[in-house]
C-alpha positions in Angstrom: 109.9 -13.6 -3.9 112.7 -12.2 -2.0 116.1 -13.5 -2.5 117.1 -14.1 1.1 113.5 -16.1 1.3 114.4 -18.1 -1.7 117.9 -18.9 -0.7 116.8 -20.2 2.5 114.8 -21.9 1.1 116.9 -23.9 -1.3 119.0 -24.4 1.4 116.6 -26.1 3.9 115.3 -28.1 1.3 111.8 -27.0 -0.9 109.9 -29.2 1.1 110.7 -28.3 4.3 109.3 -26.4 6.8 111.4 -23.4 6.8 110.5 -20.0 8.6 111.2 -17.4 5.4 113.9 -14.6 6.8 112.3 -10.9 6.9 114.1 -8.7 5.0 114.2 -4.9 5.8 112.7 -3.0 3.0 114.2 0.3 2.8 113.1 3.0 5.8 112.3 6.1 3.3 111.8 6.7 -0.6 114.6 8.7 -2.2 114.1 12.2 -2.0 113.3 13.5 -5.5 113.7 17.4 -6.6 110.4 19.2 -7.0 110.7 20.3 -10.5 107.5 22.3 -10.9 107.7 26.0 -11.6 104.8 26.7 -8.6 107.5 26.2 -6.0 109.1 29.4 -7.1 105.7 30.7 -5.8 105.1 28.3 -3.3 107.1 27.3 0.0 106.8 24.1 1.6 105.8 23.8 5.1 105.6 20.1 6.0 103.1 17.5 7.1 99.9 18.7 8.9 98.4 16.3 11.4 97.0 13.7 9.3 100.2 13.5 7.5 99.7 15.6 4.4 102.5 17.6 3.0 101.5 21.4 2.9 102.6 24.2 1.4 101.7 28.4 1.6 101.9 31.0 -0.8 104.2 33.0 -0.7 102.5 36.5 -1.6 99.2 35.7 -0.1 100.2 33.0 2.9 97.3 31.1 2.1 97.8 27.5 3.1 97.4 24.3 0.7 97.6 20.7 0.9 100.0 19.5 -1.7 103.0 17.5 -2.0 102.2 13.7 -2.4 100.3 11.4 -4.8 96.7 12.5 -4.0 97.2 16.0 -3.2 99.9 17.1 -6.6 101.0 20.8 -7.3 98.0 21.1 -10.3 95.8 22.9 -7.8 98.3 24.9 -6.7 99.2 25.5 -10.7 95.0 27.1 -10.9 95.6 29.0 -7.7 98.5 30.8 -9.2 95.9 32.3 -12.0 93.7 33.9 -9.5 95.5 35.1 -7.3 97.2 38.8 -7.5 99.0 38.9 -4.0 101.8 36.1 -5.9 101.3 37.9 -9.5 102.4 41.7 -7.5 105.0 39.9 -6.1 106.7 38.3 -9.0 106.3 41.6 -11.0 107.8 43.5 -8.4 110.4 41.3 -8.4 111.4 41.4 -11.8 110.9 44.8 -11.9 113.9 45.2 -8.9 116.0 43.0 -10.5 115.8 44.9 -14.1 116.6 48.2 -11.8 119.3 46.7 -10.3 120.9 45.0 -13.8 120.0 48.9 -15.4 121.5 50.7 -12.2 124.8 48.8 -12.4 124.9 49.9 -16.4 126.3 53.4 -16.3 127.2 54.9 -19.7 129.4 58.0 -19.6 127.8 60.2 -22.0 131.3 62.0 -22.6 132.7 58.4 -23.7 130.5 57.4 -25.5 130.2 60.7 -27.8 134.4 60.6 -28.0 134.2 57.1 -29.7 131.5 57.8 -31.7 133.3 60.4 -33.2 136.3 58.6 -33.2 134.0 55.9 -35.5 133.1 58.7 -37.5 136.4 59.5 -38.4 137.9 56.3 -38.4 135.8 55.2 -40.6 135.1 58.0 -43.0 131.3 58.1 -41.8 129.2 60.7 -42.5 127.9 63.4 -39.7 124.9 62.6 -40.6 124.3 59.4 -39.7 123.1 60.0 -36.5 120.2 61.3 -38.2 119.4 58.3 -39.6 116.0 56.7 -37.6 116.9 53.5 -38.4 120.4 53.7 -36.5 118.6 56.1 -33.7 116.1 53.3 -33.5 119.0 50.9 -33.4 120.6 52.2 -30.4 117.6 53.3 -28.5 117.3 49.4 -28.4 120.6 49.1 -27.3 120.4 51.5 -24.6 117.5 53.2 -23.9 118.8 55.7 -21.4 121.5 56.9 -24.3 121.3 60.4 -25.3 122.2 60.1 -29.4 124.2 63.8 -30.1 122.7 65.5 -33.1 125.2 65.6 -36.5 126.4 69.6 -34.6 127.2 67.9 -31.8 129.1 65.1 -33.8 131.2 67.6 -35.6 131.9 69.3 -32.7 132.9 66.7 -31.0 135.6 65.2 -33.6 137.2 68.7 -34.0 137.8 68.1 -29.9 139.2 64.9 -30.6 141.4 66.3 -33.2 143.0 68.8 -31.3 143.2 66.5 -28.2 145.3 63.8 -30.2 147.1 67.1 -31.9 148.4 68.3 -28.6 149.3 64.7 -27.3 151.3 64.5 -30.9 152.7 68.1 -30.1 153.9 66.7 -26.7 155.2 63.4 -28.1 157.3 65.4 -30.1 158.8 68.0 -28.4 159.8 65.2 -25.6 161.5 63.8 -28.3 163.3 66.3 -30.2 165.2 67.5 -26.6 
């Protein structure tokens, strides 16, 4: 029993004829989350004309009851295994967002041969070691799109750094020494 019906109740007396009081039951459910992963393929639409929550794809635009107790997201779950307009969709999705994350990662060549042979050298590594497939396979995984120089290239490269920090020495010097 209510409360409000049961303190009137005891308040008129048990054995009396009291009229119980109404109580106003709450207007609307709270409004849960939908948690399933098909909305991510699936936009909701609202209630058709018998009342039933509805919902369309969002590749193909094909329309589905779904939403409430009778009509649940599991048909929309099987849906999402035949049809290819939502699979295209999400691929080509992911496929512009990787583009966009690999676009925004620009690595200067130029940079990244100066401090590898500035690791070479500070590190007393051989030339070789870019030669290695295990470390070529190593940073092909890091970055795909990175050119590894050859061990030529490597030794070229740290005779460059050596006479670039030589003349900045030079320089460092000769301002000092006037």
């Amino acid at each position: 029993m209510n409360s409000e019906i049961v303190s009137n109740l005891v308040t008129t007396g048990a054995g009396s004829e009291a009229a119980p009081v109404e109580v106003d039951e709450p207007s609307s459910k709270r409004s849960r989350p939908a948690t399933s992963d098909v909305w991510n393929f699936f936009r909701k639409l609202g209630p058709d004309k018998d009342g039933v929550e509805r919902s369309e794809g969002k590749g193909c635009k094909k329309v589905f009851k779904a939403g409430d107790k009778r009509y649940g997201t599991s048909t929309l779950k099987r849906y999402l295994d035949s049809c290819t307009q939502i699979k295209h969709e999400d691929i080509g999705q992911t496929i512009a967002e990787l583009q966009l994350k690999m676009g925004s990662l620009k690595i200067d060549s130029g940079v990244a041969r100066d401090m590898f042979a500035s690791y070479v050298v500070a590190r007393d590594k051989p030339f070789n070691m870019v030669d290695d497939r295990r470390f070529r396979n190593w940073v092909k995984y890091i970055s795909p799109t990175l050119k590894l120089p050859s061990r030529n290239t490597v030794k070229s490269d740290i005779v460059k750094v050596h006479k670039r920090e030589a003349a900045k020495l030079k320089k460092k010097f000769s301002f000092h020494s006037k």
